[in-house]
DSSP file (Angstrom, degrees, kcal/mol; ACC not computed):
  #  RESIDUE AA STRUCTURE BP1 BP2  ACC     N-H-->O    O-->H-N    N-H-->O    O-->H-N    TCO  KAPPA ALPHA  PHI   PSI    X-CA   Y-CA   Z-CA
    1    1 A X              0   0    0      0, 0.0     0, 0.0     0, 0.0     0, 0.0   0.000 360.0 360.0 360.0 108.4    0.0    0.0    0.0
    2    2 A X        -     0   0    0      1,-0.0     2,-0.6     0, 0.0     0, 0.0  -0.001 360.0-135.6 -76.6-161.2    1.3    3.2   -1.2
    3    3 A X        +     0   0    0      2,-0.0     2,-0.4     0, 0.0    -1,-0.0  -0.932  29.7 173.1-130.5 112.4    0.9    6.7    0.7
    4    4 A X        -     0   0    0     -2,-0.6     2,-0.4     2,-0.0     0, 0.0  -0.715  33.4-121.0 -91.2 166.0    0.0    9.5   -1.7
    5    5 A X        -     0   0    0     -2,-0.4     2,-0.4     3,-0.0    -2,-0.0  -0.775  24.4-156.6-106.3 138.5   -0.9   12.9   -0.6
    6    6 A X        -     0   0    0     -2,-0.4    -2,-0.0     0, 0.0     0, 0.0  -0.998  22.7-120.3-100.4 113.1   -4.3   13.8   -1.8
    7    7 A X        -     0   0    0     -2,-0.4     2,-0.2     1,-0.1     0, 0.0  -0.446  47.3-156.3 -77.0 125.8   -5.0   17.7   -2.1
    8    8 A X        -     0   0    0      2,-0.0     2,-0.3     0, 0.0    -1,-0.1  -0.459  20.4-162.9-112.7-178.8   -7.8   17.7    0.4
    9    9 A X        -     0   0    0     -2,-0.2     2,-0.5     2,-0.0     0, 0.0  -0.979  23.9-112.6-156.2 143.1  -11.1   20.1    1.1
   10   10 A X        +     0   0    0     -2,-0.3     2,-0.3     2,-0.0    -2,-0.0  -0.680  35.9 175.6 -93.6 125.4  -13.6   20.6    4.1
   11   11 A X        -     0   0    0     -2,-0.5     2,-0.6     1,-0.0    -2,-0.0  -0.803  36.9 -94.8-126.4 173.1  -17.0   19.6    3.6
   12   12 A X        -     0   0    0     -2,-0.3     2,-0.1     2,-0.0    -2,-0.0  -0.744  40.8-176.0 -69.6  85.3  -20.0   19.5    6.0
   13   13 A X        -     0   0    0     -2,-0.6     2,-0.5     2,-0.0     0, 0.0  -0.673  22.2-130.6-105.7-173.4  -20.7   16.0    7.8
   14   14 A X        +     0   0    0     -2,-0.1     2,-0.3     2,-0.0    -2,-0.0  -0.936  32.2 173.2-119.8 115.2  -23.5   15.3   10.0
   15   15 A X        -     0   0    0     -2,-0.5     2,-1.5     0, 0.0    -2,-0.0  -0.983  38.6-114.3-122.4 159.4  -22.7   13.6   13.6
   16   16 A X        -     0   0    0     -2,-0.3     6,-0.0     1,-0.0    -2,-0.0  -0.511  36.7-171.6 -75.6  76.6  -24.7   12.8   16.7
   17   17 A X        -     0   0    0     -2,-1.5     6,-0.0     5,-0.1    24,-0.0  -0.148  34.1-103.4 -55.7 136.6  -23.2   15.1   19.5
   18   18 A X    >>  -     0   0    0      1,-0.1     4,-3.0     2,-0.1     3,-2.2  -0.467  33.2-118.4 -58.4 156.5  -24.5   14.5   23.2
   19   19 A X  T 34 S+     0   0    0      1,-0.3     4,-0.5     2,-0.3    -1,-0.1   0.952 112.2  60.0 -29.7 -72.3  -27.2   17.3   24.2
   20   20 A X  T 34 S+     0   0    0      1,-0.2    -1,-0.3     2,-0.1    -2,-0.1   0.282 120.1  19.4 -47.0  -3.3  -24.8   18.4   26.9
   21   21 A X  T X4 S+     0   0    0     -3,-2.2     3,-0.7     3,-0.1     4,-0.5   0.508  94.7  99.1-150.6 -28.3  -21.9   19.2   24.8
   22   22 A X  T 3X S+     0   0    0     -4,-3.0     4,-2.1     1,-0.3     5,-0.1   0.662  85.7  57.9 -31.9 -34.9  -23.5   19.8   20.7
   23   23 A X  H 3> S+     0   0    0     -4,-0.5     4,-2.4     2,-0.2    -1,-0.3   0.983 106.0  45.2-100.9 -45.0  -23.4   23.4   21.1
   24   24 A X  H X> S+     0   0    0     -3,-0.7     3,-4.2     1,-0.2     4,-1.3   0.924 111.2  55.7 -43.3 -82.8  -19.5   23.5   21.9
   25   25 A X  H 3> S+     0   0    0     -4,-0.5     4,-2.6     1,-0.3    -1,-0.2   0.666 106.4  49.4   3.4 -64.3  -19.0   21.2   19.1
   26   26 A X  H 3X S+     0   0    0     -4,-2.1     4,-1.0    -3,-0.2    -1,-0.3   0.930 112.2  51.0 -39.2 -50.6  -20.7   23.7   16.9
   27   27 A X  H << S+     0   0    0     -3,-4.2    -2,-0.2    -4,-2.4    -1,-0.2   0.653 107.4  45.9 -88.9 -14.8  -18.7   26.1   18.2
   28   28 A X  H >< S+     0   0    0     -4,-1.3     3,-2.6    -5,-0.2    -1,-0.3   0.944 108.2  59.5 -60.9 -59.3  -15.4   24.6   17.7
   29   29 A X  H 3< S+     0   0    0     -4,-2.6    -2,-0.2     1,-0.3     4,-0.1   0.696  96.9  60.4 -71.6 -16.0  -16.3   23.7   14.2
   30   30 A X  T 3< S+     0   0    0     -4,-1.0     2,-0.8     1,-0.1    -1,-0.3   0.673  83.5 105.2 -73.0 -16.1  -16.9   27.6   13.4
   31   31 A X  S X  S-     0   0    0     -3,-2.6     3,-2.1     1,-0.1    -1,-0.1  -0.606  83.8-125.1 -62.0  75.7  -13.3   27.8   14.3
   32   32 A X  T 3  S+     0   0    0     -2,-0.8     3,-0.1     1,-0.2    -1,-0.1  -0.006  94.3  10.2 -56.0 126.0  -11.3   28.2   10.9
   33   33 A X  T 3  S+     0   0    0      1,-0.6    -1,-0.2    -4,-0.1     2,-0.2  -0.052  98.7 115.1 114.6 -38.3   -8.6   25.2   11.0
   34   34 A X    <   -     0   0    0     -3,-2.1    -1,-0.6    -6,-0.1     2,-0.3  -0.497  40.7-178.6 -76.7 144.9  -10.0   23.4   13.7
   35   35 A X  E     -A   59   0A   0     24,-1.4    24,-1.1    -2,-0.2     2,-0.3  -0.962  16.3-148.1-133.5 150.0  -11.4   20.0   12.9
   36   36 A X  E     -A   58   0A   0     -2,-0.3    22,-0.2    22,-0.2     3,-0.1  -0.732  13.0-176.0-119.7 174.0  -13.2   17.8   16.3
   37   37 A X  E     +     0   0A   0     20,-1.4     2,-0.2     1,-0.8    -1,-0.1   0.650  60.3   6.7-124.5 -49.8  -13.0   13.9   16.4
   38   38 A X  E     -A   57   0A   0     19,-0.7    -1,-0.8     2,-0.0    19,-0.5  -0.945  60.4-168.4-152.0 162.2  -14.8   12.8   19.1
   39   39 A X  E     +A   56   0A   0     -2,-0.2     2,-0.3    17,-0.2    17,-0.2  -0.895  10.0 175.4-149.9 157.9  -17.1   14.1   21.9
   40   40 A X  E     -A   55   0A   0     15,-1.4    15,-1.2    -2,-0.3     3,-0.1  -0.918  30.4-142.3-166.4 157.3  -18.8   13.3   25.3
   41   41 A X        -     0   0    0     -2,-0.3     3,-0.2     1,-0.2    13,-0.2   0.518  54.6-131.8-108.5 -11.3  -20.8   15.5   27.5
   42   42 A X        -     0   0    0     11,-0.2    11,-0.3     1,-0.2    -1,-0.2  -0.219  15.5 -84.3 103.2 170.8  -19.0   13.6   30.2
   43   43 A X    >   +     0   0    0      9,-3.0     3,-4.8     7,-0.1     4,-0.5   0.460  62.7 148.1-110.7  -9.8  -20.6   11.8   33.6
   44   44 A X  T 3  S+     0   0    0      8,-1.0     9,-0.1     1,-0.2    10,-0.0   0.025  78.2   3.6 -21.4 102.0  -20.9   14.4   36.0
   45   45 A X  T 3  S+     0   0    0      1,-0.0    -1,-0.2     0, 0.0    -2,-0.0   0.374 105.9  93.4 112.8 -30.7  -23.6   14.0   38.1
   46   46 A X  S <  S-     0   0    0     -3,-4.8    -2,-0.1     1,-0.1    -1,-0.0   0.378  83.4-141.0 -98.1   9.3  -24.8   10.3   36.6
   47   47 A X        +     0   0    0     -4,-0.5    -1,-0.1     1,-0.1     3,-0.1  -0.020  45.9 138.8  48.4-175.9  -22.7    8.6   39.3
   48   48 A X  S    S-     0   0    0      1,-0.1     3,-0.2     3,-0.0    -2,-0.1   0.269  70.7 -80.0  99.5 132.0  -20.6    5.5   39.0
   49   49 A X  S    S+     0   0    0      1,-0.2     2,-0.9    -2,-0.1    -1,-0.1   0.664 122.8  45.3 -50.9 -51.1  -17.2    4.9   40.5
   50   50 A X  S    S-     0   0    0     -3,-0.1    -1,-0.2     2,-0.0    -7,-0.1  -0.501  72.8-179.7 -93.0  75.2  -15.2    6.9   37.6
   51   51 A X        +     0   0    0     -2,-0.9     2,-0.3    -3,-0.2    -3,-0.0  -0.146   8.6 179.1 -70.8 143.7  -17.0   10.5   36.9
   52   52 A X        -     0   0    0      3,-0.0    -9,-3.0   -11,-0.0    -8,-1.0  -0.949  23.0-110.4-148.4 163.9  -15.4   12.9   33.9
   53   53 A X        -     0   0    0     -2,-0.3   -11,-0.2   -11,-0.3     2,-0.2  -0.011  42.6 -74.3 -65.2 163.1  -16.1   16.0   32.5
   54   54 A X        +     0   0    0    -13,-0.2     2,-0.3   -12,-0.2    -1,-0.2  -0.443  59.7 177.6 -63.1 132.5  -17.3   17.2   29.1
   55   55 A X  E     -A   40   0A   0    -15,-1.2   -15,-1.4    -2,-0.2     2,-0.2  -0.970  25.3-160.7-142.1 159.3  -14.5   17.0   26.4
   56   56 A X  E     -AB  39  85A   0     29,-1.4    29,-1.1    -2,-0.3   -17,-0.2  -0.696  14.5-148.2-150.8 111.2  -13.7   17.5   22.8
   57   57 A X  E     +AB  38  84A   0    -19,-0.5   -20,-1.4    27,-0.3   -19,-0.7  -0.159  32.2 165.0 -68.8 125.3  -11.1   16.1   21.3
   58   58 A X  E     -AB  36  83A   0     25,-3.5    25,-3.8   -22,-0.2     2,-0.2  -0.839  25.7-152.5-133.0 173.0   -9.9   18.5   18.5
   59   59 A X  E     -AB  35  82A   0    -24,-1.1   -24,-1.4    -2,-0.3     2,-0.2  -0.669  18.8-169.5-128.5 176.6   -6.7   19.0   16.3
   60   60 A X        -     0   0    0     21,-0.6   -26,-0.1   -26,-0.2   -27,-0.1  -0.824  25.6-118.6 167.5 133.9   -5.6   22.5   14.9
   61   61 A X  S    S-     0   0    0     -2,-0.2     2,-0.3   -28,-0.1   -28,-0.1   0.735  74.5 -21.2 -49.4 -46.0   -3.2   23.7   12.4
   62   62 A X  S >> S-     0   0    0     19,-0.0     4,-1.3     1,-0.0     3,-0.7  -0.973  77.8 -71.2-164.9 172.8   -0.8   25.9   14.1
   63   63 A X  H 3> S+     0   0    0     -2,-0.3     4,-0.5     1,-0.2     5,-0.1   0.519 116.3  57.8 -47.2 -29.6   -0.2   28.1   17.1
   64   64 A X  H 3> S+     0   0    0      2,-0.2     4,-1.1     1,-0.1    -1,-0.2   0.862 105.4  45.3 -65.3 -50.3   -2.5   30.9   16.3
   65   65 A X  H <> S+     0   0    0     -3,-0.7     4,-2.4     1,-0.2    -2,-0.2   0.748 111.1  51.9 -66.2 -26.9   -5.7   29.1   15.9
   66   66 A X  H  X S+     0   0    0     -4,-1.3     4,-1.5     2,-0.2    -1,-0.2   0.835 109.1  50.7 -83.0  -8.5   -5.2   27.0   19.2
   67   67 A X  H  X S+     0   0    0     -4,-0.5     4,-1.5     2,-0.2    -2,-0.2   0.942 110.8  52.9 -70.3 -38.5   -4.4   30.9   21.2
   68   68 A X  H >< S+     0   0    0     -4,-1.1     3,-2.9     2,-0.2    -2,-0.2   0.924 114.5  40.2 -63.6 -62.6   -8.1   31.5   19.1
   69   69 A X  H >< S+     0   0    0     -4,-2.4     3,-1.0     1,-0.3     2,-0.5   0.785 111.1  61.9 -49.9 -91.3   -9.7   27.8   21.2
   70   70 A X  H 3< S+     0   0    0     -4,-1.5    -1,-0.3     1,-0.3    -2,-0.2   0.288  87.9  61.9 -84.0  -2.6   -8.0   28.9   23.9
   71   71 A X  T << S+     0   0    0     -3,-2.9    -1,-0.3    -4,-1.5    -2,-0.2   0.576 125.7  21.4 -72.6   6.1  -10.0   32.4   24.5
   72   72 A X  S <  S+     0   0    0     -3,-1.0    16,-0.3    -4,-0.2    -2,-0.2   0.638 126.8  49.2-136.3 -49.2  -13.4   30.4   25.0
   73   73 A X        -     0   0    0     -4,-0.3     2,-0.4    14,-0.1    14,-0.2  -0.231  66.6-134.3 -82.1 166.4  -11.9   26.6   26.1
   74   74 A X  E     -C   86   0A   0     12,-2.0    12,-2.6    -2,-0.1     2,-0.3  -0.995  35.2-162.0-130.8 130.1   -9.6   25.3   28.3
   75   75 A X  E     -C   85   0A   0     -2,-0.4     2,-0.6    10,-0.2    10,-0.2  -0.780  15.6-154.8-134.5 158.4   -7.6   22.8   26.1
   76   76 A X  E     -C   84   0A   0      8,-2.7     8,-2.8    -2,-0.3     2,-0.0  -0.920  19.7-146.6-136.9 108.7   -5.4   19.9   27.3
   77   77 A X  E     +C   83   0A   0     -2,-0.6     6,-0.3     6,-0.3     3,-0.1  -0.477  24.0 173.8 -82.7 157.8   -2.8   19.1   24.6
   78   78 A X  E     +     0   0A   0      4,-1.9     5,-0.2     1,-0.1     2,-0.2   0.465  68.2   9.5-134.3 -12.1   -2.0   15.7   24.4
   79   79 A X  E >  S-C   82   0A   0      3,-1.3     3,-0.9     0, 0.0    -1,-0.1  -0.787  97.9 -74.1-134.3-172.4    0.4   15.9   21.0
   80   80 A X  T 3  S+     0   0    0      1,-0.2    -3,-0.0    -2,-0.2     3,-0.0   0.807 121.2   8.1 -66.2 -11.7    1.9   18.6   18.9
   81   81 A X  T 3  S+     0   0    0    -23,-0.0   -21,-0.6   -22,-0.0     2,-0.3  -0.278 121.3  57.5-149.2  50.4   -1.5   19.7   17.1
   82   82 A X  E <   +BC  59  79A   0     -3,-0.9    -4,-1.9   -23,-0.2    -3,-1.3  -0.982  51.1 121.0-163.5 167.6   -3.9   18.1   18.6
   83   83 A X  E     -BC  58  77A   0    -25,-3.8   -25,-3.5    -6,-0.3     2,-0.3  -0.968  56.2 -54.5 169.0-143.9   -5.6   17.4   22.2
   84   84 A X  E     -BC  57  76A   0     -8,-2.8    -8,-2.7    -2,-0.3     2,-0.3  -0.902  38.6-147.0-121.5 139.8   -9.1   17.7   24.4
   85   85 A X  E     -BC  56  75A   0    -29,-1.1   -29,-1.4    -2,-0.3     2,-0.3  -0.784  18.1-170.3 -73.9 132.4  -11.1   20.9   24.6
   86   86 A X  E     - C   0  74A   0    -12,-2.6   -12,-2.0    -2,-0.3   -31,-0.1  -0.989  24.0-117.3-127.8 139.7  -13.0   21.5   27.9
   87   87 A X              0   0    0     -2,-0.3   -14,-0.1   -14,-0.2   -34,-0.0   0.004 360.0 360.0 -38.2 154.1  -15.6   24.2   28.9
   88   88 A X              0   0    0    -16,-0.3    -1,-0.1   -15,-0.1   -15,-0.1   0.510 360.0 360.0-133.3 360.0  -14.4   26.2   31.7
């Protein structure tokens, strides 16, 4: 299997975000550059021995756009362009 590069473009898809966290989602995706991956609204509240917060796991292009996430989020990188967005 080779690896080509493919000249890419951003199009519109449709997921099912939890209640508790779709409107961040939204509001990440308005974010030029920013792309989200995955979501949870998190367990706060529902009990059960291991409770978390609301996350969204996002990637972003370069230094500028994650200072942009980080006037509204509180973001927890976990690599060089990529990591979890949290409400604060």
């Amino acid at each position: 299997m080779g690896s080509v590069n493919h000249e890419t473009r951003p199009i519109l898809v449709w997921v099912d975000a939890d209640l508790g966290i779709a409107d961040m989602v939204e509001s990440l995706n308005r974010i030029e550059g920013v792309r989200t991956h995955a979501s949870c609204q998190g367990s706060i509240g529902e009990g059960g021995p291991e409770q978390y917060g609301s996350y969204v796991e996002i990637s972003w292009p370069d230094g500028e756009t994650l200072d942009l996430v980080r006037q509204d989020y509180e973001v927890e990188t976990q690599g060089e362009a990529w990591g979890y967005a949290r409400p604060r």
